[in-house]
N, CA and C atoms of all chains as a GROMACS GRO file, in nm:
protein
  603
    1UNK      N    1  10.456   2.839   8.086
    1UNK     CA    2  10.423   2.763   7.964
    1UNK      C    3  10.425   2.613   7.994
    2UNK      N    4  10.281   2.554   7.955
    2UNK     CA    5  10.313   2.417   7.974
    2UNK      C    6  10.364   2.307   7.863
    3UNK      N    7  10.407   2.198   7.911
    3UNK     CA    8  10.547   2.166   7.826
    3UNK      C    9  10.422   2.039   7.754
    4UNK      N   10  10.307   2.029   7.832
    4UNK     CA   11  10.282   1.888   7.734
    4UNK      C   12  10.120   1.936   7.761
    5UNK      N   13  10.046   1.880   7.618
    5UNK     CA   14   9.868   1.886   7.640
    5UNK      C   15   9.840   1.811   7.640
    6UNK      N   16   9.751   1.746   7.753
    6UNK     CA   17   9.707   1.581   7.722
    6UNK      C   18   9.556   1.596   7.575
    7UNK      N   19   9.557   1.498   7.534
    7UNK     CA   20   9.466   1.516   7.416
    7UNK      C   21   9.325   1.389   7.485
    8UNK      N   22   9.431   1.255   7.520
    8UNK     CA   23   9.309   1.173   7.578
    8UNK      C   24   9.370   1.104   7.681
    9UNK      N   25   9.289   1.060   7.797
    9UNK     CA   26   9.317   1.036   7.880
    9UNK      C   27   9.244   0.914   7.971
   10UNK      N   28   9.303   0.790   8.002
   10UNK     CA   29   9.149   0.692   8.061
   10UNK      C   30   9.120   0.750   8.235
   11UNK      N   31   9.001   0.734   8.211
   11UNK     CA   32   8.929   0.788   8.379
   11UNK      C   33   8.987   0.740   8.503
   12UNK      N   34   9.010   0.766   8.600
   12UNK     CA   35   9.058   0.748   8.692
   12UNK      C   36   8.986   0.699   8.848
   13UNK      N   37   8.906   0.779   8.840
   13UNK     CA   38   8.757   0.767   8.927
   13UNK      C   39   8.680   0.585   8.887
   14UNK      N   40   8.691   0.593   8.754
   14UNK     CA   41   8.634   0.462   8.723
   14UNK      C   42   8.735   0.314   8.761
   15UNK      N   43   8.880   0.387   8.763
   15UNK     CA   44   8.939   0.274   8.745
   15UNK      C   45   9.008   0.238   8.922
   16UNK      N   46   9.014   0.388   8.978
   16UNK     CA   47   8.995   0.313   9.136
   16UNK      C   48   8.888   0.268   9.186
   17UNK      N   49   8.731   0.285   9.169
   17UNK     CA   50   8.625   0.230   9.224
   17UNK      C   51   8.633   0.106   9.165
   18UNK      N   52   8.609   0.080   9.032
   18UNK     CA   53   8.560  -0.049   9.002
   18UNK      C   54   8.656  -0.181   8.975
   19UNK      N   55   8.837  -0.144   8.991
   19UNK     CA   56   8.940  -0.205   8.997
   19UNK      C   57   8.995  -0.212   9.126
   20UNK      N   58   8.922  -0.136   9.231
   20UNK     CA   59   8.927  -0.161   9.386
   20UNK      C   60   8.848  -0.239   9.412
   21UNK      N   61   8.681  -0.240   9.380
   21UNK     CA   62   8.602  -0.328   9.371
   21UNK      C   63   8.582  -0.471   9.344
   22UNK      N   64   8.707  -0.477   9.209
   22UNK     CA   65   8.730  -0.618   9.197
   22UNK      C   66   8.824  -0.701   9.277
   23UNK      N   67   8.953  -0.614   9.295
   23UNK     CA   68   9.041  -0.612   9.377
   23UNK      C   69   8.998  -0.671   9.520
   24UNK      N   70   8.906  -0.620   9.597
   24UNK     CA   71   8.886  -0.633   9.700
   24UNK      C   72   8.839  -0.739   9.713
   25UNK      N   73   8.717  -0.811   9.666
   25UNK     CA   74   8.651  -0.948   9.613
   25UNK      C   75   8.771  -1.050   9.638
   26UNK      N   76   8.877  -1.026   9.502
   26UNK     CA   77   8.984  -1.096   9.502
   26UNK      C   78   9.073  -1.141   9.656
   27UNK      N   79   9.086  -1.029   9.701
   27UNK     CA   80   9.172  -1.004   9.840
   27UNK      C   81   9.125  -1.146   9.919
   28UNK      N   82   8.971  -1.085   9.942
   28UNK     CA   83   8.898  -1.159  10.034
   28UNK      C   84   8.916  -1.318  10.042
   29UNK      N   85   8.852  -1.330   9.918
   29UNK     CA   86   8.848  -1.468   9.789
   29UNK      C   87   8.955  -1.551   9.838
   30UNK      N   88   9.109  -1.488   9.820
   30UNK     CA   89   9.236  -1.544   9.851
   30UNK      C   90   9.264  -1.588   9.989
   31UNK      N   91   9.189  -1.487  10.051
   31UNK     CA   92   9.170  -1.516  10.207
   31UNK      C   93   9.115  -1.645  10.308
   32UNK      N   94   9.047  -1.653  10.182
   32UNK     CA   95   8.908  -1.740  10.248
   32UNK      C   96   8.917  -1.863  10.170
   33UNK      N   97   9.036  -1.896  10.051
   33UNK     CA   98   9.058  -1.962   9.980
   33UNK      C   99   9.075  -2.090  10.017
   34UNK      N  100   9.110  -2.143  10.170
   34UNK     CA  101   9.101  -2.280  10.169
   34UNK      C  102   8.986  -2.312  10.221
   35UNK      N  103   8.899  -2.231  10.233
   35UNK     CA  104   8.777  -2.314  10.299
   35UNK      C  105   8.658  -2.278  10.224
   36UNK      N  106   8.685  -2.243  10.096
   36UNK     CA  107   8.574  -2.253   9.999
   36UNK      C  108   8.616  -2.345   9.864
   37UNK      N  109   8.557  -2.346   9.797
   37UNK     CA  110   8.542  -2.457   9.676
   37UNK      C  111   8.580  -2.370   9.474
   38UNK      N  112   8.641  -2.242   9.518
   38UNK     CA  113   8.617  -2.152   9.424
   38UNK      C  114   8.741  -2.205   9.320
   39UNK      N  115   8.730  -2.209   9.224
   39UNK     CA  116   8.850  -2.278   9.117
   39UNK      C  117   8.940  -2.159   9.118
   40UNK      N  118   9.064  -2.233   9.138
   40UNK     CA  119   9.180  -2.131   9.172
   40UNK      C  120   9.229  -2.023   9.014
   41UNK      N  121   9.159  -2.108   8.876
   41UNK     CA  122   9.174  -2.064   8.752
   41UNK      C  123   9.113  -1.949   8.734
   42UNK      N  124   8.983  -1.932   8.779
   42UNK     CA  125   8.843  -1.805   8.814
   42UNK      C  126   8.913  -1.729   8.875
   43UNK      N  127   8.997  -1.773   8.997
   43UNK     CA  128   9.001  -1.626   9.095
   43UNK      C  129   9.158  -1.581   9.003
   44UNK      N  130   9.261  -1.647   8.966
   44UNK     CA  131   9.338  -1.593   8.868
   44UNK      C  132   9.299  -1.502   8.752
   45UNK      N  133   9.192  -1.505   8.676
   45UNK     CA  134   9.144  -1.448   8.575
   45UNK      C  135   9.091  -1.322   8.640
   46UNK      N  136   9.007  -1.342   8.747
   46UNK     CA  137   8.906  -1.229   8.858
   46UNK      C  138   9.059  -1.138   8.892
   47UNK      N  139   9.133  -1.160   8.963
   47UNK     CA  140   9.233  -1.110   8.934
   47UNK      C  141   9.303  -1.023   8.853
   48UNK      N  142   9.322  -1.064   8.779
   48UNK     CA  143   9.394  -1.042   8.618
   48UNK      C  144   9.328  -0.890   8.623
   49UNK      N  145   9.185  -0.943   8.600
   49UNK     CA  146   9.079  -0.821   8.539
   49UNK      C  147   9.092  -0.713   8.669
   50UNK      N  148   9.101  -0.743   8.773
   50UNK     CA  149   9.096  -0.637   8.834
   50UNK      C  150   9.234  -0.542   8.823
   51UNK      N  151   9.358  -0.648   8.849
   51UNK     CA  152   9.438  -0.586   8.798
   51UNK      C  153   9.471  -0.485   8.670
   52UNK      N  154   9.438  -0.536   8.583
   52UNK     CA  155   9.389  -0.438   8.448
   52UNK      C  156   9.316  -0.303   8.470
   53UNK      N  157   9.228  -0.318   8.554
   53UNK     CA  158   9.113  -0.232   8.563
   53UNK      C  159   9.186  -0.099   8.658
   54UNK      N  160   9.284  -0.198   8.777
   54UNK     CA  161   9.300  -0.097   8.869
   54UNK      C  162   9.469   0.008   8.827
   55UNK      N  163   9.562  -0.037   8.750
   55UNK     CA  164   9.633  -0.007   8.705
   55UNK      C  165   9.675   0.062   8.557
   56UNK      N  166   9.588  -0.010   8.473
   56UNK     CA  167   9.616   0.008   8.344
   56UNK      C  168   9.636   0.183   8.293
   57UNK      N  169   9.716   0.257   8.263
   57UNK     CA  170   9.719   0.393   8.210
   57UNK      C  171   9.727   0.425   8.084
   58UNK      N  172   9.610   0.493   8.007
   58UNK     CA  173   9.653   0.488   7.868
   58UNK      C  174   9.605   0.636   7.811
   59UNK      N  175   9.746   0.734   7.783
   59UNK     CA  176   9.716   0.840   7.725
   59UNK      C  177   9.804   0.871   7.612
   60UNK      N  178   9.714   1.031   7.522
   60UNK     CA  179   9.789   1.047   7.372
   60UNK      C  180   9.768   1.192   7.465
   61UNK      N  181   9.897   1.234   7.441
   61UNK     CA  182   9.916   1.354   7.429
   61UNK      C  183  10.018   1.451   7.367
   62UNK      N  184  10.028   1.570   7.381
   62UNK     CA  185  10.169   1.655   7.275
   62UNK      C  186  10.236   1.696   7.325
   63UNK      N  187  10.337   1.678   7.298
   63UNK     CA  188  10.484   1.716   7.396
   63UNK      C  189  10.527   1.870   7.304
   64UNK      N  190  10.493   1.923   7.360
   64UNK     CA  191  10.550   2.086   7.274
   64UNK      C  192  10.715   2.063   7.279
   65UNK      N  193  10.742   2.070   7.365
   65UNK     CA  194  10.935   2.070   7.365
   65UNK      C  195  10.977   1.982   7.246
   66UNK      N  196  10.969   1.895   7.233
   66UNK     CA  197  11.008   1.838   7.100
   66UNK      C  198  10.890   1.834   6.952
   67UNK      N  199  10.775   1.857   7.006
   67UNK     CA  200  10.645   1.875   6.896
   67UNK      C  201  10.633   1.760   6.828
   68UNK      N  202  10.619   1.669   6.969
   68UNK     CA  203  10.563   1.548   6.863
   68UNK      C  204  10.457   1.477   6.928
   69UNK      N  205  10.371   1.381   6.902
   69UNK     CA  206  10.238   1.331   6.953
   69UNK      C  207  10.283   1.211   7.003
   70UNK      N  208  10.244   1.173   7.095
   70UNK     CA  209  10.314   1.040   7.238
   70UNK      C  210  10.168   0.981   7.265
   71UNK      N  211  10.175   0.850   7.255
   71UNK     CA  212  10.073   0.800   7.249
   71UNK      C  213  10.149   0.664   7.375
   72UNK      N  214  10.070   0.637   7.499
   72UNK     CA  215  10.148   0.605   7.540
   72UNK      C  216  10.072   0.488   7.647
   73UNK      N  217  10.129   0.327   7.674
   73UNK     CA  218  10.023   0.282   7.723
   73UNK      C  219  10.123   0.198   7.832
   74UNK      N  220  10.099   0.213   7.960
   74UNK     CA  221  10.142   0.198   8.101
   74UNK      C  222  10.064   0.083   8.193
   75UNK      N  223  10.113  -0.003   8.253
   75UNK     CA  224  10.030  -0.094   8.366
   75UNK      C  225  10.148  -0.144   8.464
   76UNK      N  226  10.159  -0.042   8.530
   76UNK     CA  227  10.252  -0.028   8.636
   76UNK      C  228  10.364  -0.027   8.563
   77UNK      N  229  10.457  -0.094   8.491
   77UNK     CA  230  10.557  -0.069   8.418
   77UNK      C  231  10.531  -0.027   8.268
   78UNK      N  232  10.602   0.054   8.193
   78UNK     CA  233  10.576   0.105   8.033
   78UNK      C  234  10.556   0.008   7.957
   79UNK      N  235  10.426  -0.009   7.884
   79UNK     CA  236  10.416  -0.117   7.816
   79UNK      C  237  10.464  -0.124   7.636
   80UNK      N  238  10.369   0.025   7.594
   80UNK     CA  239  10.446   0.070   7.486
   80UNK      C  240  10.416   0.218   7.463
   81UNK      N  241  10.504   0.248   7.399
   81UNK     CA  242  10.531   0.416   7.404
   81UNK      C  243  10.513   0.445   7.204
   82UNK      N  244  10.455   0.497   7.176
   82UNK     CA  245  10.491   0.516   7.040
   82UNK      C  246  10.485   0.676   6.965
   83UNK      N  247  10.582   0.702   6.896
   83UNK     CA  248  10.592   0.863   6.917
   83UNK      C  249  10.598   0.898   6.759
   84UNK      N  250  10.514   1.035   6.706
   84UNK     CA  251  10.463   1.037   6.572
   84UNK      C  252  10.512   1.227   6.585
   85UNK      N  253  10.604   1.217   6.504
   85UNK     CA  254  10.651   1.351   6.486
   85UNK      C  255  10.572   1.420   6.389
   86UNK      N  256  10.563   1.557   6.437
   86UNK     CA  257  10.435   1.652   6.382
   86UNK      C  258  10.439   1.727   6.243
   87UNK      N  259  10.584   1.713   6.281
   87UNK     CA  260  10.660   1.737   6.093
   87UNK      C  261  10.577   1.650   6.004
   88UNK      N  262  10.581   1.492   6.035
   88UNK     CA  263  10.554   1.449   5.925
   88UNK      C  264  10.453   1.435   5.942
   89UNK      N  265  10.318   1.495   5.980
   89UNK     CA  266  10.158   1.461   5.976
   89UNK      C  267  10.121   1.539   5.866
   90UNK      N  268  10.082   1.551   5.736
   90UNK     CA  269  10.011   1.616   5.677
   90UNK      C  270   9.886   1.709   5.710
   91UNK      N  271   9.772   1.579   5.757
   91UNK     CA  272   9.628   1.671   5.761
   91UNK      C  273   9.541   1.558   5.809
   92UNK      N  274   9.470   1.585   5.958
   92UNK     CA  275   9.453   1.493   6.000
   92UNK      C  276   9.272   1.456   5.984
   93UNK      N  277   9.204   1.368   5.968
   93UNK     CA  278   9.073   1.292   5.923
   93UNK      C  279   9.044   1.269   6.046
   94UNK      N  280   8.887   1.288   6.062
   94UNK     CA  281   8.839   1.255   6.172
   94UNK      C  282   8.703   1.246   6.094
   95UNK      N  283   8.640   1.052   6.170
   95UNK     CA  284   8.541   1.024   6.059
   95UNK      C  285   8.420   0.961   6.148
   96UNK      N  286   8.291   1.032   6.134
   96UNK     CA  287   8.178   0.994   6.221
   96UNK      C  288   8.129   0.875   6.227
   97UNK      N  289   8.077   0.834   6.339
   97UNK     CA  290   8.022   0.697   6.341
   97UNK      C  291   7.895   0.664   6.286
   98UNK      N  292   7.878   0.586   6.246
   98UNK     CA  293   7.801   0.536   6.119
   98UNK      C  294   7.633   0.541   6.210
   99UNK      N  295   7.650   0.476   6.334
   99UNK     CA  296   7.555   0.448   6.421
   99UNK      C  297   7.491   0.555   6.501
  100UNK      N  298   7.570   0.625   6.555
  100UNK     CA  299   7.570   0.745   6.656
  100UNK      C  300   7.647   0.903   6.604
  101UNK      N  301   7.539   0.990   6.499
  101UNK     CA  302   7.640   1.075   6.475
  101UNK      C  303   7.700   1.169   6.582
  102UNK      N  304   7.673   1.135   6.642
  102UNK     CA  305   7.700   1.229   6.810
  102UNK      C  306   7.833   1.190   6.834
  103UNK      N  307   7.839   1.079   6.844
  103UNK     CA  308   7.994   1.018   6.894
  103UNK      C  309   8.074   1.016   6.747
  104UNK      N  310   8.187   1.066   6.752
  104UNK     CA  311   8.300   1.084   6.673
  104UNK      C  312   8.365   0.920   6.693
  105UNK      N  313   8.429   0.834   6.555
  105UNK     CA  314   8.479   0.741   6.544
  105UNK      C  315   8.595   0.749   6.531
  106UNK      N  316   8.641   0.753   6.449
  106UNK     CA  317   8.810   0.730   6.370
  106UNK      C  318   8.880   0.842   6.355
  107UNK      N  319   9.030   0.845   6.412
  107UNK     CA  320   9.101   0.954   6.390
  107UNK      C  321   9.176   0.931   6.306
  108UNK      N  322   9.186   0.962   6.186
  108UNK     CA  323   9.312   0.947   6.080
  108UNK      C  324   9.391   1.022   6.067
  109UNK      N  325   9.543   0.990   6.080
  109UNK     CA  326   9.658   1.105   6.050
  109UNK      C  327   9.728   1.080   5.947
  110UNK      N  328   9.730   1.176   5.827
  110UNK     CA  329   9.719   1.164   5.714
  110UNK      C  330   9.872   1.189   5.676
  111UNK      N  331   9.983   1.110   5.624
  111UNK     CA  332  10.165   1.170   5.652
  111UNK      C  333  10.177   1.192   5.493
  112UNK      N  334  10.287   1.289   5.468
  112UNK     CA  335  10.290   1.331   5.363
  112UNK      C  336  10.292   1.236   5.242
  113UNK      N  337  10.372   1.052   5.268
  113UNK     CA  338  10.345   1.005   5.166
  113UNK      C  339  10.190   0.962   5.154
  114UNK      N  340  10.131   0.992   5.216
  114UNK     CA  341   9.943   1.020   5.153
  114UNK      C  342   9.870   0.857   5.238
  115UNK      N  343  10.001   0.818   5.339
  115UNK     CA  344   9.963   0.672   5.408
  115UNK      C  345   9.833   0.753   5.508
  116UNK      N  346   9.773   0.684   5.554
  116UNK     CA  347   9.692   0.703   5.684
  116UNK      C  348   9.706   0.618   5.806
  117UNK      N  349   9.719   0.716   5.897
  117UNK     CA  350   9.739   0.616   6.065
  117UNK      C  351   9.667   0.671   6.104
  118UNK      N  352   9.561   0.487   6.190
  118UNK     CA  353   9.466   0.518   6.247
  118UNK      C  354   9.496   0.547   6.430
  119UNK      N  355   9.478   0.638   6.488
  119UNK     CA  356   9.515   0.735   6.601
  119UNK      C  357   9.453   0.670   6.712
  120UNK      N  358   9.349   0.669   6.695
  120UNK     CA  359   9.223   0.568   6.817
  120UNK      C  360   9.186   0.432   6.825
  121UNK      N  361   9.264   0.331   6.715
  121UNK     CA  362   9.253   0.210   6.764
  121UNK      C  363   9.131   0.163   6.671
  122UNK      N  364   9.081   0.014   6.756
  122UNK     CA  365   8.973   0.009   6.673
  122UNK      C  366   8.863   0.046   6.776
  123UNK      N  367   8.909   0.072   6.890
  123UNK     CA  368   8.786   0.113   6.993
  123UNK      C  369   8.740   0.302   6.985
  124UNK      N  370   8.607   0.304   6.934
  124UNK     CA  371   8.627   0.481   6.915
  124UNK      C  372   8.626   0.557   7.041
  125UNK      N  373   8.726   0.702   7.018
  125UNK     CA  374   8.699   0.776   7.144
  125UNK      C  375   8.586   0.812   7.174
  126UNK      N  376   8.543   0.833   7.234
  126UNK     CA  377   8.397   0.954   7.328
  126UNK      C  378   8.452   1.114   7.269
  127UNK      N  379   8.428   1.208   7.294
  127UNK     CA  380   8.505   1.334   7.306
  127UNK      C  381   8.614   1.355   7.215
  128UNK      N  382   8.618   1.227   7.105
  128UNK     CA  383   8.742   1.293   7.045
  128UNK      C  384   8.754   1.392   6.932
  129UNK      N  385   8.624   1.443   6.888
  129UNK     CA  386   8.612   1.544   6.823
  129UNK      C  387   8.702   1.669   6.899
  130UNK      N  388   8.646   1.735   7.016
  130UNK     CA  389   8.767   1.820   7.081
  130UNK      C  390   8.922   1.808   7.115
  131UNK      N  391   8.909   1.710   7.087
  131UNK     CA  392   9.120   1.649   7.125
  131UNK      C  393   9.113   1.661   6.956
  132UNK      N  394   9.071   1.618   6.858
  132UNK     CA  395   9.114   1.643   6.726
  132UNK      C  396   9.125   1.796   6.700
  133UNK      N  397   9.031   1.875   6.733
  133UNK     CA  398   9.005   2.048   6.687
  133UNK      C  399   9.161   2.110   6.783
  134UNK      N  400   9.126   2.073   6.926
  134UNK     CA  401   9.263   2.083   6.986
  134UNK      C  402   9.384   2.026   6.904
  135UNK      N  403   9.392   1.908   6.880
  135UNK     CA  404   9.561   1.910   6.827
  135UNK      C  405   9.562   1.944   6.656
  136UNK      N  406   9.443   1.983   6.624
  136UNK     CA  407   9.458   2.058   6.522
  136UNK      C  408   9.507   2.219   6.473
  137UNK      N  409   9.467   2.266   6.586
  137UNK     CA  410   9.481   2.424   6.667
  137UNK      C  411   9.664   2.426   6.711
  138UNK      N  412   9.687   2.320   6.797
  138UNK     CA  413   9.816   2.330   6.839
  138UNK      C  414   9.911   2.303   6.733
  139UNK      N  415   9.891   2.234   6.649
  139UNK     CA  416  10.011   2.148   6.588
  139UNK      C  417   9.994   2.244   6.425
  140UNK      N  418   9.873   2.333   6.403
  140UNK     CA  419   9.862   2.403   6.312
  140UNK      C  420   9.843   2.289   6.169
  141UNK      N  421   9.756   2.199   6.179
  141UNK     CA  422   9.753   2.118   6.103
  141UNK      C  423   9.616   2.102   6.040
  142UNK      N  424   9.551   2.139   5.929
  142UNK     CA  425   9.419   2.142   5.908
  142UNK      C  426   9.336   1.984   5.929
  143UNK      N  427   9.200   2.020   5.966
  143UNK     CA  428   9.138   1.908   6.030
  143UNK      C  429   9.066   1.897   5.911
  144UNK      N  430   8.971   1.737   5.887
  144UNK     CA  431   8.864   1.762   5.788
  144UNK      C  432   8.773   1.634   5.870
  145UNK      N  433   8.665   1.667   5.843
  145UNK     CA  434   8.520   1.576   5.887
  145UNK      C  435   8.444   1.518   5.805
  146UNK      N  436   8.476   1.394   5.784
  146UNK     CA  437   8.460   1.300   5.705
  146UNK      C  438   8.333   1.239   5.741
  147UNK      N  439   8.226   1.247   5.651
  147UNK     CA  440   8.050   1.185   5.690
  147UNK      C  441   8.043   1.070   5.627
  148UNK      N  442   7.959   0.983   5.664
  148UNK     CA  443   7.992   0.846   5.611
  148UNK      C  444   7.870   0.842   5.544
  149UNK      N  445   7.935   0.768   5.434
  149UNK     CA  446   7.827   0.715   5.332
  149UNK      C  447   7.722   0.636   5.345
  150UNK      N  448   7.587   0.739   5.283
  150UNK     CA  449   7.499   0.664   5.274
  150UNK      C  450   7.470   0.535   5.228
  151UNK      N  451  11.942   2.902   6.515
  151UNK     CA  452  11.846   2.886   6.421
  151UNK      C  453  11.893   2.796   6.267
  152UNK      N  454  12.034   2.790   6.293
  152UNK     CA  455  12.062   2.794   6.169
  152UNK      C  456  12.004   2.577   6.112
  153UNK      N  457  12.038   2.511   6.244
  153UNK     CA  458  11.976   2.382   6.278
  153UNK      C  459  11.831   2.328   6.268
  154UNK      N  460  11.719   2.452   6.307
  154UNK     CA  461  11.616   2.436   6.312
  154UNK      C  462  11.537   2.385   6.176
  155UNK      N  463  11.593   2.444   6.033
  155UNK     CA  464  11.515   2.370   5.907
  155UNK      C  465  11.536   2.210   5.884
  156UNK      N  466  11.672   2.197   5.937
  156UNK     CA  467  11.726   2.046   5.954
  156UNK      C  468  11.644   1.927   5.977
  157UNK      N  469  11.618   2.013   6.113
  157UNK     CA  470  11.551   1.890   6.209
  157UNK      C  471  11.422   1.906   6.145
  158UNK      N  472  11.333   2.020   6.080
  158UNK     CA  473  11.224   1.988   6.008
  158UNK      C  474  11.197   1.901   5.897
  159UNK      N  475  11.276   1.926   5.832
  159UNK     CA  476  11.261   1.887   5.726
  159UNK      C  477  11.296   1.697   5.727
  160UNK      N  478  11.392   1.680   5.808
  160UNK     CA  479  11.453   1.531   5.786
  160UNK      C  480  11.334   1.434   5.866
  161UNK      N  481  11.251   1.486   5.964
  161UNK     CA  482  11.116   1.373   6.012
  161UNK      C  483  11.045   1.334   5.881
  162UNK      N  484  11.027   1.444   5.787
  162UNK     CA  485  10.959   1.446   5.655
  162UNK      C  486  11.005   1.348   5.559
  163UNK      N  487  11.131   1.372   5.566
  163UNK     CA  488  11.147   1.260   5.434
  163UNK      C  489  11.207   1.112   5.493
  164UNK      N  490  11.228   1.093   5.565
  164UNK     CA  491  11.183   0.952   5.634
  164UNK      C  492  11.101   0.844   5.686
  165UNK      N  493  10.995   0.966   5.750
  165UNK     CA  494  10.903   0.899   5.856
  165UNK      C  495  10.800   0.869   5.729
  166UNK      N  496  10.751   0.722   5.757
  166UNK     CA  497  10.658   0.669   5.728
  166UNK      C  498  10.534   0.618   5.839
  167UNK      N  499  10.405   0.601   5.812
  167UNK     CA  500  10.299   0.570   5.901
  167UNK      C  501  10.345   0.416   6.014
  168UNK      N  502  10.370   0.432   6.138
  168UNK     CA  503  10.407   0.362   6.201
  168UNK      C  504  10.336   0.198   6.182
  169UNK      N  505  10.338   0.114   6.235
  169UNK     CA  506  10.242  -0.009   6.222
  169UNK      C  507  10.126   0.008   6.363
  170UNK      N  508  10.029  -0.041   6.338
  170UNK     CA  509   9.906  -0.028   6.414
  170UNK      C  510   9.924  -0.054   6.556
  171UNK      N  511   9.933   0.034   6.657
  171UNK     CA  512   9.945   0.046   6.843
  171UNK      C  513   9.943  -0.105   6.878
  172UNK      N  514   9.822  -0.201   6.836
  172UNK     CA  515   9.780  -0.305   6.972
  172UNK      C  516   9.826  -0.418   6.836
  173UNK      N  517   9.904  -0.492   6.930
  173UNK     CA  518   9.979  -0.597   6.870
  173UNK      C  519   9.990  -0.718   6.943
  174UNK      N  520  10.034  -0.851   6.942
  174UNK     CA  521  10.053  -0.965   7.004
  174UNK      C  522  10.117  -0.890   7.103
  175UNK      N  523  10.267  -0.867   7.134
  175UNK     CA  524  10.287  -0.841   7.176
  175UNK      C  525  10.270  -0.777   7.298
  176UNK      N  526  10.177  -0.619   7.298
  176UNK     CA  527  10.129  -0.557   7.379
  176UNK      C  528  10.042  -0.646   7.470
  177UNK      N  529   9.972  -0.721   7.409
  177UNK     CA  530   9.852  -0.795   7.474
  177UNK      C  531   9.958  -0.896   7.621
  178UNK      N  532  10.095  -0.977   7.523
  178UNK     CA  533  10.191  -1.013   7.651
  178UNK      C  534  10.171  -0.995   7.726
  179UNK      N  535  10.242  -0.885   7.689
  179UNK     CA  536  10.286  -0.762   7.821
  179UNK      C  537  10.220  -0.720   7.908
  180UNK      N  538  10.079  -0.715   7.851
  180UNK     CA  539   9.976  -0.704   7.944
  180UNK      C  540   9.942  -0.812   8.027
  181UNK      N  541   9.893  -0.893   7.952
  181UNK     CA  542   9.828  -1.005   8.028
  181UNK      C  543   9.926  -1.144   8.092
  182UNK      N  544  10.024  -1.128   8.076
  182UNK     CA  545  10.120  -1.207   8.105
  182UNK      C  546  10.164  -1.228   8.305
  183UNK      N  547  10.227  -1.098   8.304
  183UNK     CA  548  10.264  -1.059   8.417
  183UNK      C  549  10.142  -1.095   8.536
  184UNK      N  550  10.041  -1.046   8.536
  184UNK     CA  551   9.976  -1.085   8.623
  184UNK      C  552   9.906  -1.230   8.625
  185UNK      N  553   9.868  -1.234   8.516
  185UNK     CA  554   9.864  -1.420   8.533
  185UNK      C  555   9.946  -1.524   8.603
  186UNK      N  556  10.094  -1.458   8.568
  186UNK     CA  557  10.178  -1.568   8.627
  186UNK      C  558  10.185  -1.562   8.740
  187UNK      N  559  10.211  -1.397   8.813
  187UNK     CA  560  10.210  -1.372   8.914
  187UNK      C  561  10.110  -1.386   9.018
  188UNK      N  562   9.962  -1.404   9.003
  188UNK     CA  563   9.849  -1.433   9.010
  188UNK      C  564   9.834  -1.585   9.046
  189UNK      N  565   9.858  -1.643   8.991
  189UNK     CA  566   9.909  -1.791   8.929
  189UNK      C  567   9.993  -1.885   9.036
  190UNK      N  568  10.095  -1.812   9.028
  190UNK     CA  569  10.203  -1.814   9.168
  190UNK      C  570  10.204  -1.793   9.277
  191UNK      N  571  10.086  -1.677   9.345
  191UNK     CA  572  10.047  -1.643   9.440
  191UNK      C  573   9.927  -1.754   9.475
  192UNK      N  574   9.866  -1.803   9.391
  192UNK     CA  575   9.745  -1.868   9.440
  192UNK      C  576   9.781  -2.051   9.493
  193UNK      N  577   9.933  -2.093   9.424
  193UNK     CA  578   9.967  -2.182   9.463
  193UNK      C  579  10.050  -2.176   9.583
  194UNK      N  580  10.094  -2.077   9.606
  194UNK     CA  581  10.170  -2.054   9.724
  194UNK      C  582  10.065  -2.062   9.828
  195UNK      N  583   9.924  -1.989   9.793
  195UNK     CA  584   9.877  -1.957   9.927
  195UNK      C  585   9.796  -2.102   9.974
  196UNK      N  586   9.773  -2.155   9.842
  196UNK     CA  587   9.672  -2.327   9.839
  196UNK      C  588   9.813  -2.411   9.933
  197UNK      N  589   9.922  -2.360   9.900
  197UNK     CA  590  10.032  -2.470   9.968
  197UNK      C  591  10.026  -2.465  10.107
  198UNK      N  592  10.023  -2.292  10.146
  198UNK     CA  593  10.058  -2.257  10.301
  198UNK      C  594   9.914  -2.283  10.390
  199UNK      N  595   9.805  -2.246  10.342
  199UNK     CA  596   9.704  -2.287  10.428
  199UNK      C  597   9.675  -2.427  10.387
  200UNK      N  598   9.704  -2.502  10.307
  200UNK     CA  599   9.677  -2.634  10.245
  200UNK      C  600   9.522  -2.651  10.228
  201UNK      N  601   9.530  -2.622  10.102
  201UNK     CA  602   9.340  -2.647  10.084
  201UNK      C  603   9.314  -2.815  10.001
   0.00000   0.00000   0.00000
């Protein structure tokens, strides 16, 4: 029995190629730094971003052993952890994008005093229609699909 | 078993909707660390090769 389901997860493939990619630039950059003219502010920022790119970890998933939803965001050290017990979720909203009905927008988790928490941020998931039907299935919590107004 | 309604029931009448994930804060935490460190490394290295 496994103890945790990941629900979402950032790519990995994307974030060693193209945060190695920047990375490496950088390396060089630093290397070659006294005998070029490159503003030391640029290659700090060039930096930064690669760093971001090549480290950053950010997943929601369900911890069955205690049954609660862990939403959780990592860049080499824990940055923030935030944890939403399944007791108190009522019934969770999941609401299409206005632009693309293909892509699923907003996850709402609906708690018994009738508040709503938004689950995905303001950036929408890809795929998160199946991580909603999934932690709807697991957590035994009815889902509803919310169409946006004409 | 006799514990198990306990622990159900008491997330319920407490827990309210947390405040929204991405905050000043987080952004810090993020972007902080490597800047400085970034930052620090690039004057060290402008010092040692002297550009």
């Amino acid at each position: 029995m496994n103890q945790k389901t990941i629900l979402f997860k950032n790519n990995l493939i994307i974030s060693y190629v193209m945060g190695g990619f920047v990375l490496a630039i950088v390396g060089l950059n630093g290397y070659f730094l006294h005998r070029n003219d490159f503003p030391i502010l640029a290659w700090v920022l060039l930096a930064t971003l690669g760093y971001l790119l090549f480290f950053i970890r950010h997943e929601v998933y369900l911890d069955h052993a205690n049954n609660q939803l862990v939403r959780r965001l990592k860049c080499i050290f824990l940055i923030k952890e935030m944890i939403i017990p399944l007791d108190a979720v009522e019934r969770i909203e999941l609401a299409q994008d206005k632009l693309q009905p293909r892509k699923k927008g907003k996850v709402n988790l609906v708690f018994s005093d009738g508040e709503a928490f938004n689950l995905s941020g303001t950036q929408p998931l890809y795929k998160v229609g199946r991580a909603v039907e999934l932690l709807g299935e697991l957590a035994g919590k009815p889902t509803k699909m919310l169409r946006p107004q004409e | 078993m006799a514990q198990h309604p306990v622990q159900q029931t008491d997330p319920q009448a407490n827990f309210s909707a947390p405040p929204p994930f991405y905050n000043l804060m987080v952004f810090a935490k993020l972007l902080l660390p490597p800047v400085l460190g970034f930052g620090v490394l690039a004057m060290v290295l402008r010092y040692v090769v002297g550009g």
